[in-house]
C-alpha positions in Angstrom: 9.9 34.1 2.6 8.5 30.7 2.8 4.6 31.2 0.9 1.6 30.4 3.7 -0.9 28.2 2.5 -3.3 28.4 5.5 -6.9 28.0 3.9 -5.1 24.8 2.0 -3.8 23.8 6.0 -7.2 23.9 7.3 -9.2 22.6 4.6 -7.0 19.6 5.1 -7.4 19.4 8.3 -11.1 19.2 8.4 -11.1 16.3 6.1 -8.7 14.2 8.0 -11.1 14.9 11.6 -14.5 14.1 9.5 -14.2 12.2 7.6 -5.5 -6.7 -13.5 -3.7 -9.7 -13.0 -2.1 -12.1 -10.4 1.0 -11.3 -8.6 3.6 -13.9 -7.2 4.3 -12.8 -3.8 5.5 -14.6 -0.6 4.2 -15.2 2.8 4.0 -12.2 5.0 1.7 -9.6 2.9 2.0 -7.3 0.3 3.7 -5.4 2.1 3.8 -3.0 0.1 5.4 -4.6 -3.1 3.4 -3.9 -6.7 3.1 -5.4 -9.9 7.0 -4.7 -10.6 8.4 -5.5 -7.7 9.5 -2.3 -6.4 8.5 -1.0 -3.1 5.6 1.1 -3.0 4.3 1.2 1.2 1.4 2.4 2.5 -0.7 5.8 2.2 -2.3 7.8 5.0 -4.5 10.8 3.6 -2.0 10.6 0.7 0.9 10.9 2.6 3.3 8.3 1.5 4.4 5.9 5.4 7.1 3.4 4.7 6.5 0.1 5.9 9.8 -0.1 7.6 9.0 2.9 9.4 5.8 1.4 11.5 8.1 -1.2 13.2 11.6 0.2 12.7 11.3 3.7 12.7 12.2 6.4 14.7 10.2 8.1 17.6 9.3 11.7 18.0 11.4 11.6 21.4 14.3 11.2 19.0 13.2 14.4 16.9 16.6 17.1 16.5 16.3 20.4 18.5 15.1 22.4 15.2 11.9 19.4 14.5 11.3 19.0 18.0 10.3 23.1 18.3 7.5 22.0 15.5 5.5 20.3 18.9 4.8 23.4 20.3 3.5 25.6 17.3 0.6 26.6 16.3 -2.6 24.4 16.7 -0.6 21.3 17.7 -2.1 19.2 19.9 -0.2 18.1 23.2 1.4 14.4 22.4 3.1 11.8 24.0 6.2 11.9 21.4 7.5 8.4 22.6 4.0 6.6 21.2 5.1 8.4 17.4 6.9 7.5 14.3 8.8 10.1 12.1 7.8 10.0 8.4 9.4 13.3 7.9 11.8 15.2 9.5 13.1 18.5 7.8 13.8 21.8 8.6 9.9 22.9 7.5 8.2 19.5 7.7 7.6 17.1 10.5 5.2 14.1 9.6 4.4 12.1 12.4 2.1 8.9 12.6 0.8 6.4 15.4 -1.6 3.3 15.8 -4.5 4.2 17.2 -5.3 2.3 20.9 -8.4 1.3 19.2 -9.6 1.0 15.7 -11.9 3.1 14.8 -15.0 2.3 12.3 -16.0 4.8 9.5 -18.5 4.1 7.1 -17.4 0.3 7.0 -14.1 1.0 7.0 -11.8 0.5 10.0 -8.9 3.8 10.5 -6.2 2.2 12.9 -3.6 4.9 12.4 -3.3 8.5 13.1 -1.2 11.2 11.1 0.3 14.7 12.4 1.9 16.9 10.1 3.4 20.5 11.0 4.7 22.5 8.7 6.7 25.7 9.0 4.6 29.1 7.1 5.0 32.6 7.1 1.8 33.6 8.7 0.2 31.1 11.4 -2.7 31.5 12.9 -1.1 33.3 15.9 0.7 35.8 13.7 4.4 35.9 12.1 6.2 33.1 11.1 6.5 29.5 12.6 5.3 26.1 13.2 1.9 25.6 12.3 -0.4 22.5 12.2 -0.9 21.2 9.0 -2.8 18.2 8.6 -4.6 15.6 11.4 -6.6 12.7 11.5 -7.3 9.2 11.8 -6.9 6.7 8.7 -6.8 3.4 7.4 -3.3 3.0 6.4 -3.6 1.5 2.6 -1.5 -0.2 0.2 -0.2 2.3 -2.6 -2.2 1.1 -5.6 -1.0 3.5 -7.8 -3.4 4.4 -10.5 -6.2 1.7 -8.9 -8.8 3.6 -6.4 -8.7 1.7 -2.8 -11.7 -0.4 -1.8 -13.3 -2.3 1.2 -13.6 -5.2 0.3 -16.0 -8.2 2.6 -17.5 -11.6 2.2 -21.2 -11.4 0.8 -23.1 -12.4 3.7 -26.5 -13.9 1.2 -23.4 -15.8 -0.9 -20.6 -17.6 1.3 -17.1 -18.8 0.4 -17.6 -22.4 -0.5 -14.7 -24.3 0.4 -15.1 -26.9 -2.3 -15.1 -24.2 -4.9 -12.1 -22.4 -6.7 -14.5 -19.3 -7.4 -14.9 -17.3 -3.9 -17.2 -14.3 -4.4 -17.0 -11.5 -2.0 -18.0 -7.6 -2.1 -15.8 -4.6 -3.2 -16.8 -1.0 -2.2 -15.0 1.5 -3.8 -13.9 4.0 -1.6 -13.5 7.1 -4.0 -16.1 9.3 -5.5 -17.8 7.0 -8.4 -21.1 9.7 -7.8 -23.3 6.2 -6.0 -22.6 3.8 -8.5 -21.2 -0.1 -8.5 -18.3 -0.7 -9.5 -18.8 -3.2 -12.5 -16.1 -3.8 -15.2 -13.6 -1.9 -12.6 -12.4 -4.3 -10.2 -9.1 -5.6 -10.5 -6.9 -7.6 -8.6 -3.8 -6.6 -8.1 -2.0 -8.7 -5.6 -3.5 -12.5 -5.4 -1.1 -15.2 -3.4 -2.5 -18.4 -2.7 -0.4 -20.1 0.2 -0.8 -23.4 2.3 -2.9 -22.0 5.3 -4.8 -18.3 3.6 -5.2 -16.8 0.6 -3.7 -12.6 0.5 -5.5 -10.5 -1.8 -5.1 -6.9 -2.8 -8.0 -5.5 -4.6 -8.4 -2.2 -6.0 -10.9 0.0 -8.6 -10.3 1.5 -11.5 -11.6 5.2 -11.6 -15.2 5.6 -13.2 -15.0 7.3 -16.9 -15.8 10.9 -17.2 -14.8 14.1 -14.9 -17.0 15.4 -11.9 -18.1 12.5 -10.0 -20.2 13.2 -6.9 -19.7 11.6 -3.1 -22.6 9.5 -2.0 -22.5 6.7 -0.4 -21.4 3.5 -3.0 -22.9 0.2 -3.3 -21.0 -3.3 -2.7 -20.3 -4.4 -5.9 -20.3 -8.6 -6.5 -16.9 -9.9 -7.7 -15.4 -13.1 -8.0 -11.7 -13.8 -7.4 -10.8 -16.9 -9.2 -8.2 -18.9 -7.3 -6.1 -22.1 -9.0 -6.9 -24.4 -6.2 -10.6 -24.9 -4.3 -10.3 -22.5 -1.3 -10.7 -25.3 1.3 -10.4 -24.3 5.1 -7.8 -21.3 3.9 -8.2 -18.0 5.5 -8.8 -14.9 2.8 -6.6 -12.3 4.2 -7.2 -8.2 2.9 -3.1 -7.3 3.0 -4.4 -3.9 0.8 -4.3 -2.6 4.9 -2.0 -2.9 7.7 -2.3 -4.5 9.6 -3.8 -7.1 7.1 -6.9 -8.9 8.1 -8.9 -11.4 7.7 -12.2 -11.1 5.4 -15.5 -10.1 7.3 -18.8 -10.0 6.4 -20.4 -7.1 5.3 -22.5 -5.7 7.8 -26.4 -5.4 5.7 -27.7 -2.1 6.5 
């Protein structure tokens, strides 16, 4: 008997709806390529999405007989399967993921993807054995930092880029729970490439020290990427996301 982990499913599933050094690279992103060179891809809620698979990847339409029962359990929400990729296909797991038709902005940051997992359980929520929804929501789909907390990062509006200065400041906020503090002495760069036209950076945040940090809010925290040449007309470009973008301002509250 496969173990049920419904209370994990649902608690899950709530969350989803509410909720260094330089690195050589080359033009076209990060995409998803760290410190070592090997491939690393992007994360939604945690759940590991292959860059290759948001262009390249298969659709849901595709899905075998067994995976393609997993639409119809438990909770599942109708879809059209032609508009999804598979990140997993097994004979107890179907991952699915989609861009959004419109981003959608959440506390600064903007979710363009959406993720839909099923997973098979002993005991669904309609009783017996069978497909059951596991885990749904929107997200922004993030480069895997590893060890390195994810951050928004934005151009300070009350300190602009000069473009005949090599120093470009800018504001990180730390995404994780650092219990409402800045994140000073944490930054780190992790991915800076300094081409012809823009500038791709991937910034991330070391965790705070200690255990049991709380979840407010966190403040932008001033930091300055130091680039070899002055920035000039160049565009900054946040590839830490797909699809990358360009630096904006932080909105002041």
């Amino acid at each position: 008997m496969r173990r049920s982990r419904l209370v994990q499913v649902w608690a899950v599933f709530l969350v989803g709806l509410v909720g260094g050094c330089a690195q050589p690279g080359t033009a076209g992103g990060a995409a998803g390529v760290g410190t070592s060179g090997e491939p690393r891809g992007y994360l939604c809620h945690g759940t590991p999405v292959p860059a290759a698979v948001l262009t390249d990847g298969a659709t849901a339409d595709e899905l075998g007989d067994e995976a393609a029962a997993a639409l119809d359990g438990a909770s599942v929400p109708a879809i059209e399967p032609e508009q999804w990729r598979v990140l997993t296909e097994t004979s107890t797991r179907v991952y699915l993921i989609r861009e959004l038709p419109e981003p959608r902005d959440s506390d600064g940051e903007q979710r363009t993807h959406e993720l839909l997992g099923i997973e098979w359980t002993d005991q669904t929520e309609e009783g017996g054995e069978g497909w059951q929804l596991w885990q749904h929501g929107d997200c922004a789909l993030r480069y895997d930092l590893g060890e390195l907390g994810d951050a928004i990062v934005g151009l300070d509006p009350d300190n602009p880029p000069d473009a005949a200065s090599s120093e470009v400041p800018v504001l990180v906020t730390e995404i994780d729970c650092a219990s409402g503090k800045p994140a000073d002495g944490r930054v780190r760069v992790e991915h800076l490439v300094e081409l012809e036209d823009r500038v791709e950076l991937v910034i991330g945040v070391e965790a705070p020290p200690g255990d049991g940090q709380n979840c407010p809010s966190n403040p932008p925290t001033p930091f300055t990427i130091e680039l070899d040449e002055p920035l000039g007309n160049r565009t900054l470009v946040d590839v830490a996301v797909y699809p990358e973008r360009e630096l904006a301002v932080v909105a002041q509250e």
